[in-house]
N, C-alpha and C positions, 0 to 999 in steps of 0.2 A: 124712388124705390129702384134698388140693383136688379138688375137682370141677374139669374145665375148663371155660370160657366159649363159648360158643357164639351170635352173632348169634341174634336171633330174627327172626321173620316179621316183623315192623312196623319192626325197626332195618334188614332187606334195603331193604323200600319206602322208608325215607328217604333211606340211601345212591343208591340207583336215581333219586330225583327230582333230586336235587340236579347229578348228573351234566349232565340236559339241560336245567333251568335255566339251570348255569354257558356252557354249550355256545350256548345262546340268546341270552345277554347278550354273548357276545362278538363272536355275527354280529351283532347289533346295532351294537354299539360302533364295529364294523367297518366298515358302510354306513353308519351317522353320520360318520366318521371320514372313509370318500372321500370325501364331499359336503362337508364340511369343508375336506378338502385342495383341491378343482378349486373352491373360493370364493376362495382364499387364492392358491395357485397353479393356473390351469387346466393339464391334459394333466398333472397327477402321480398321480393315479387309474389317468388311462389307463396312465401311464408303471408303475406299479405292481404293478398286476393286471388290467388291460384290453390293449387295443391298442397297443404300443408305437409302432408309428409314428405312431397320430394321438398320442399322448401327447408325442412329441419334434416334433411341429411344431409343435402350440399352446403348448408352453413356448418354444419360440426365437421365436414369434412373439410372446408374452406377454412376454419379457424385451424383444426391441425394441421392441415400442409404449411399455415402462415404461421404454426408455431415453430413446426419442426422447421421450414426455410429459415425464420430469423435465428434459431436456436443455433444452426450448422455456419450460418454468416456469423454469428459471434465467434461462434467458436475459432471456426478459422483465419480469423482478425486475432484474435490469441493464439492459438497454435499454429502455424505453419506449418508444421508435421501433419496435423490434420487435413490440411489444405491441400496439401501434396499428395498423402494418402487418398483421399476423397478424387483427384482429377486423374490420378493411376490406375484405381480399381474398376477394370472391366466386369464386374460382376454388378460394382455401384451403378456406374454409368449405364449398363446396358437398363440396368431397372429404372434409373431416371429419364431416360430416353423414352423408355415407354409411357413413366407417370404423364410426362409432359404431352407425350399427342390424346391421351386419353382426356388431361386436362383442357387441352385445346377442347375433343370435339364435346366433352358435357357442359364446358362455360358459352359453348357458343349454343349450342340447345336450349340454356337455360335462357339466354336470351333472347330467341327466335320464343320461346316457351310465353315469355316476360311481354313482346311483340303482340303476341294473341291472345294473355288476360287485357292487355289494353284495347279491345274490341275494334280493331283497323276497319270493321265494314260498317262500324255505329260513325264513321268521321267524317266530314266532308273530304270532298274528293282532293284537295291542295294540302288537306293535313295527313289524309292517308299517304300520298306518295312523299311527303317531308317524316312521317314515319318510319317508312319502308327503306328508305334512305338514310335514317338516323342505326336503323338494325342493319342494313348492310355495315356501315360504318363500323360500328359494332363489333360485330363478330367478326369482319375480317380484322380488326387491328386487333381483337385479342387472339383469334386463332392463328393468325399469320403471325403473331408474335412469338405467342410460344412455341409453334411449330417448326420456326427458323433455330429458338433454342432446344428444340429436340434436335435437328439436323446440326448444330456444334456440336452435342452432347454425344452424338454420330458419331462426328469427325473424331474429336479427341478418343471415343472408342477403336473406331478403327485402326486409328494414328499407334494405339496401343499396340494392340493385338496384331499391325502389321510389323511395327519397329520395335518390338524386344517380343520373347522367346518365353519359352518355363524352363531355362536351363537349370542348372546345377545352384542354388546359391552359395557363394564363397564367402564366407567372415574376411576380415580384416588379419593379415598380416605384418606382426609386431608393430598394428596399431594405425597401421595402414592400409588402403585400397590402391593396389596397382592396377591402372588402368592404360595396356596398350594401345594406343589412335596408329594407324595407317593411313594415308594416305595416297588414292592409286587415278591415276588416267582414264579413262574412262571409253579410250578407240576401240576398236573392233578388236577381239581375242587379247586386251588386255587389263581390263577391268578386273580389278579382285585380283591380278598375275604379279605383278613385280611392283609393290607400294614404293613408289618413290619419296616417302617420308615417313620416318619412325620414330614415336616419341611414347614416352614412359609419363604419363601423370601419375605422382604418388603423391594422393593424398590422406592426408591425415586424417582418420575414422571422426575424430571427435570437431576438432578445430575448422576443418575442411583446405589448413592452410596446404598448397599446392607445389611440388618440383617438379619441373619439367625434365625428364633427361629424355636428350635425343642422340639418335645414332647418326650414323652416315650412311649411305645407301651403298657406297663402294667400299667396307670396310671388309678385312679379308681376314683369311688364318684365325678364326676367331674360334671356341669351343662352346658346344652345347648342354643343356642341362644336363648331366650324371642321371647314365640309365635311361634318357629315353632313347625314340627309335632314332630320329639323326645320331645320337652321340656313338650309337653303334655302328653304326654305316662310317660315322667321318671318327672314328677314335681319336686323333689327334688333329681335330680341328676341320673346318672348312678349308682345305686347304691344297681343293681342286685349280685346274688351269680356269681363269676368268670367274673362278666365283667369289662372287660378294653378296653383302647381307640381302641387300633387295634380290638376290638371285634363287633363295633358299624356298622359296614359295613356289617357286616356279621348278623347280628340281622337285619338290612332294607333289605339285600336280604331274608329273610324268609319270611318279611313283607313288599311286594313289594305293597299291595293293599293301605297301608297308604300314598305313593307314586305315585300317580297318576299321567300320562303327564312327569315324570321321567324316561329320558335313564337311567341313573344310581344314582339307590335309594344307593345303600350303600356310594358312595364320599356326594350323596349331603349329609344321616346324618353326616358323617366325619366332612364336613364341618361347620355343625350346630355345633357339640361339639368342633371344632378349635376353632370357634365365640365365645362361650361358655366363654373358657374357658380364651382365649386370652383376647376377647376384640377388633378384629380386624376385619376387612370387608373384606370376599375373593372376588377378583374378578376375578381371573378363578384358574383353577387345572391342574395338571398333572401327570398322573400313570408311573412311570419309570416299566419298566420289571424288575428286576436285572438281571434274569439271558440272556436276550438280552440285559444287557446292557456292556458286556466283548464285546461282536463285535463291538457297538462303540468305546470304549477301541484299540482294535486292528485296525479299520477305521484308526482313526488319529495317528496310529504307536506307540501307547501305554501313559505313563503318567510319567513326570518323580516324587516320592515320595521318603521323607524321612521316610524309614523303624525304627524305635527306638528301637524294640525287635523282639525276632523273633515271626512270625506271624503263627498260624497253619494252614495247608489246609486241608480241612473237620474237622469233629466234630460237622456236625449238625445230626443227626441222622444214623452217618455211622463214621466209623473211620480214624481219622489222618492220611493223605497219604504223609506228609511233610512239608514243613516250609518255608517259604520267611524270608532268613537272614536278619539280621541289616544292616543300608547303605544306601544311597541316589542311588538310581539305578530308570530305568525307569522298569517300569513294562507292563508284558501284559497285555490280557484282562482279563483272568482269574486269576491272581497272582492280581489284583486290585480290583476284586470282590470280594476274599477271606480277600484281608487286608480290605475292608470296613464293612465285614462282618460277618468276625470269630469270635466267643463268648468263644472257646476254651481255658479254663485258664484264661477267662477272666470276664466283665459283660456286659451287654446293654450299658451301659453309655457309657465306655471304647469304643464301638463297634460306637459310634451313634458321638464321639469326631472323629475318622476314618474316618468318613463318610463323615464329614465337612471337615477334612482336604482333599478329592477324590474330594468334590466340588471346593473347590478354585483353586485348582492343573487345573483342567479341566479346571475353566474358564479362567484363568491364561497363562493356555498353547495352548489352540487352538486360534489360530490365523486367519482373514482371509485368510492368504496365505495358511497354512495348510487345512482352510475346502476347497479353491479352489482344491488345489491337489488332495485334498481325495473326492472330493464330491460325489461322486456317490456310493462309499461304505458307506458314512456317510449317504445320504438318504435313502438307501438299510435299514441299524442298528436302524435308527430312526424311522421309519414306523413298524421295529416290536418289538421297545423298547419303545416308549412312546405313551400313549392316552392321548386327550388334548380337553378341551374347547373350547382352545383360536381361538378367530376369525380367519381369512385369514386377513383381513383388519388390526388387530392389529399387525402383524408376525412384518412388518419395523417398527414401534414403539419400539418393545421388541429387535428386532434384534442391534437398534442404542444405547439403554439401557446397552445391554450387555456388547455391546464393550466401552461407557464407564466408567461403573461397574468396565473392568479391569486395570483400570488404578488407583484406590481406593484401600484400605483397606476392606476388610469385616470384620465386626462385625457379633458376635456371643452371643445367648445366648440359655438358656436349659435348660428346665424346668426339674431337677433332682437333686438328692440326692448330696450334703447334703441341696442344698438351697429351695428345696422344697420335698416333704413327697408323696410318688407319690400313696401310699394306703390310705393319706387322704390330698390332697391339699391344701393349703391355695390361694384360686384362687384372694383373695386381691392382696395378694402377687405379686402370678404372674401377673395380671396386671400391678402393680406397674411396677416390673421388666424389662416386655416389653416395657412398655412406659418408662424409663428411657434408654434402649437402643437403642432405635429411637430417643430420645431426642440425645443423647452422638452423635448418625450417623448424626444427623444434624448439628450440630456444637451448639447446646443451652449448655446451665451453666443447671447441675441436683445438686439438693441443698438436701442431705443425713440429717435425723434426726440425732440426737446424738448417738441415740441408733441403727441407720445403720449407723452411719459413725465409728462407733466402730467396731461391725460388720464385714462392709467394710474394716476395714485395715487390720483385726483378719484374713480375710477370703485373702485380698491377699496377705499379709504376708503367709499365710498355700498353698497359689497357686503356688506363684515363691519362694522355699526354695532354700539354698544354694548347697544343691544339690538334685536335682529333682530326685524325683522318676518315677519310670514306671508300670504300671500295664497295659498287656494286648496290648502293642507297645504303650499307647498314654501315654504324661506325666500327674502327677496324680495319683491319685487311689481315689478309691470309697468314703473314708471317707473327704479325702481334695477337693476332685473335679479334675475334667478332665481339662487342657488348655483352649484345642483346645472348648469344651463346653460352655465356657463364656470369650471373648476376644475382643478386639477392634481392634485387628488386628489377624486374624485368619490364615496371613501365618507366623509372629514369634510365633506361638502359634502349630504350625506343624513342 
């Protein structure tokens, strides 16, 4: 006969632990589990074993922010007008900026909320502080998330609201946006005074396809727009002892009373003698810094340029401290300020062909992907490298322009030596000139006299020789002409 079995003392105690072990791990599991869920979903915690009515507002509220987000990312994967429109509107942004930190502090509630129906004082003491730990976790990586994209949403508002205006908006003129760029020094008492570089972007309203026309900065005897205030001071031209173009800004700041209702008397005469002298209608401006413009340079990780001689660094009123060698290399932001603008060994024109080649490279190369990357350094560089006219309302307009600008050719043209006399201009001429390089950007037939279609072949025959010269890193020289100065494609021309 069997004896029966009977537990002993020690098999009770193990039976007995094991019980509130299992019982432990699954409050555990349990409060990991809501905090998990109001990560994923918020208010299903609540909805679960908490509060049901906060649990059913933050879920209907959570599904339409995630309908309206994916609905807006569609769309602006389809329209890019939308896209542009959407990261312009200081009215949009200012209200998204807010959505977002409110979003931060209710989703991180919700989970501190989620933290506390999972009962943190029913756990043992090694799961409570691995809870406690799981909710910090938590909550800072969804608060600190969204609230780093409130502070972009910031930026790019600020960026707005400090870098364009509610100016006048100007339509498109016969089909075009003229937009004049300055570019000025940035020393003491010269900033914004005498832009050492002038250049005419027209482009095309619909196309975005783009002509560069630039001036000279020492061009003289030149006449201004019909009827404004310069044209009645200089009736027959600028055509004072020592004045030239870059000097005319600096003559309306002396005489700022002529100027009435004018933030800035010296661009509007600029502008007057561009009109002048072009023929063209601006419809807004914009002062580059140069020398904040190497930190944009450096923002988007530099530029990449084909160097063609070596280039000097200084030589404007200080000495040579070195040379950017020949060679397709990307450059800094300082090494790209100096190739656009060293005169060292060289002339303006040579200097002003440089400068055109820094623009297409730029528009060329920055991509949206790259301003994504960079943005916040790129708004930082732009708010103290350029002043602008141009509306808020206009920005997605120009923004959609730009982008497909780069997908074009830019033309080029330059008002300079040999094709025009810059100490006495033939402003026929140069009208002619511009408007036959707007015509070529559109796609019309330009029908040459005999005696410029002669001319024209003399002169590019003398352009593209069999073996180019260089004066100065651009091809060219002063007497045949610069490239990159007068081209229909200004990147084989770089």
């Amino acid at each position: 006969m069997h004896s029966a079995s009977f537990p002993t003392a020690d098999a009770g105690n193990r039976v007995d632990n094991r019980v509130p072990d299992r019982a432990a791990r699954v409050r555990f599991r349990r409060a990991v589990a809501l905090m998990l869920m109001t990560l994923v979903l918020p208010g299903s915690a609540q909805l679960v074993a908490g509060n049901r009515r906060v649990g059913r507002i933050a879920l209907r509220l959570w599904f339409a922010l995630a309908l309206v987000g994916v609905g807006a990312l569609v769309l602006g994967l389809v329209s890019r007008d939308f896209a542009f429109w959407a990261v312009s509107n200081t009215t949009l942004l200012g209200a998204l900026r807010l959505a977002l930190m409110a979003l931060a502090v209710g989703w991180a509630y919700l989970i501190v909320d989620a933290w506390r129906i999972g009962q943190p004082l029913s756990l043992r003491q090694n799961h409570r502080l691995a809870v406690v730990g799981v909710n910090g976790v938590l909550c800072f990586s969804v608060a600190g998330t969204l609230l780093f994209g409130a502070h972009m949403v910031g930026v790019q508002r600020d960026f707005m609201v400090t870098m364009f205006g509610h100016g006048e908006v100007v339509g498109a003129h016969d089909g075009r946006f003229n937009v004049l760029l300055l570019g000025g020094d940035s020393g003491a008492g010269r900033w914004g005074l005498r832009p050492d570089s002038m250049t005419v972007a027209s482009i095309d309203a619909e196309s975005g396809k783009t002509v560069l026309v630039s001036l000279p900065r020492n061009m003289a005897n030149f006449p201004f727009r019909k009827g404004s205030v310069m044209d009645k001071q200089f009736p027959r031209g600028f055509d004072c002892d020592g004045c030239y173009l870059n000097g005319v800004s600096t003559w309306a700041g002396d005489h700022t009373d002529l100027f009435k209702g004018s933030d800035n008397p010296g661009v509007d005469a600029t502008i007057m003698a561009i009109e002048g002298i072009t023929d063209l209608k601006i419809n807004y401006w914009a002062m580059v810094n140069l020398e904040g413009f190497k930190e944009l340079v450096d923002a988007v990780g530099g530029v990449e340029l084909t160097v063609r001689d070596r280039i000097p660094v200084g030589g404007l009123g200080s000495d040579v401290t070195g040379y950017i060698e020949p060679g397709t290399r990307r450059l800094n932001g300082h090494d790209t300020l100096w190739f656009a603008r060293s005169r060292e060994g060289s002339d303006d024109y040579s200097r002003m062909a440089r400068q055109k080649c820094v623009m297409g490279a730029m528009l060329e190369q920055i991509s949206p992907e790259v301003a994504v990357r960079n943005f916040q350094k790129i708004a930082q560089a732009s708010t103290q490298m350029i002043s602008t006219n141009l509306p808020q309302s206009e920005v997605d307009n120009f923004m959609g322009l730009a982008l497909r600008a780069k997908s074009q050719k830019i033309a080029t043209v330059s008002l300079v030596p040999p094709m025009i006399n810059t100490a006495d201009p033939d402003i026929k001429l140069i009208r002619q000139k511009v408007g036959e390089a707007i015509d070529r950007a559109e796609g019309k037939q330009v029908t040459l006299a005999a005696g410029d279609a002669d001319a024209g072949e003399g002169k590019k025959k003398a352009k593209v020789p069999s073996t180019p010269s260089l004066t100065g890193g651009s091809f060219g020289s002063l007497r045949e002409g610069y490239a990159a100065n007068e081209a229909e494609d200004l990147g084989s021309a770089c």
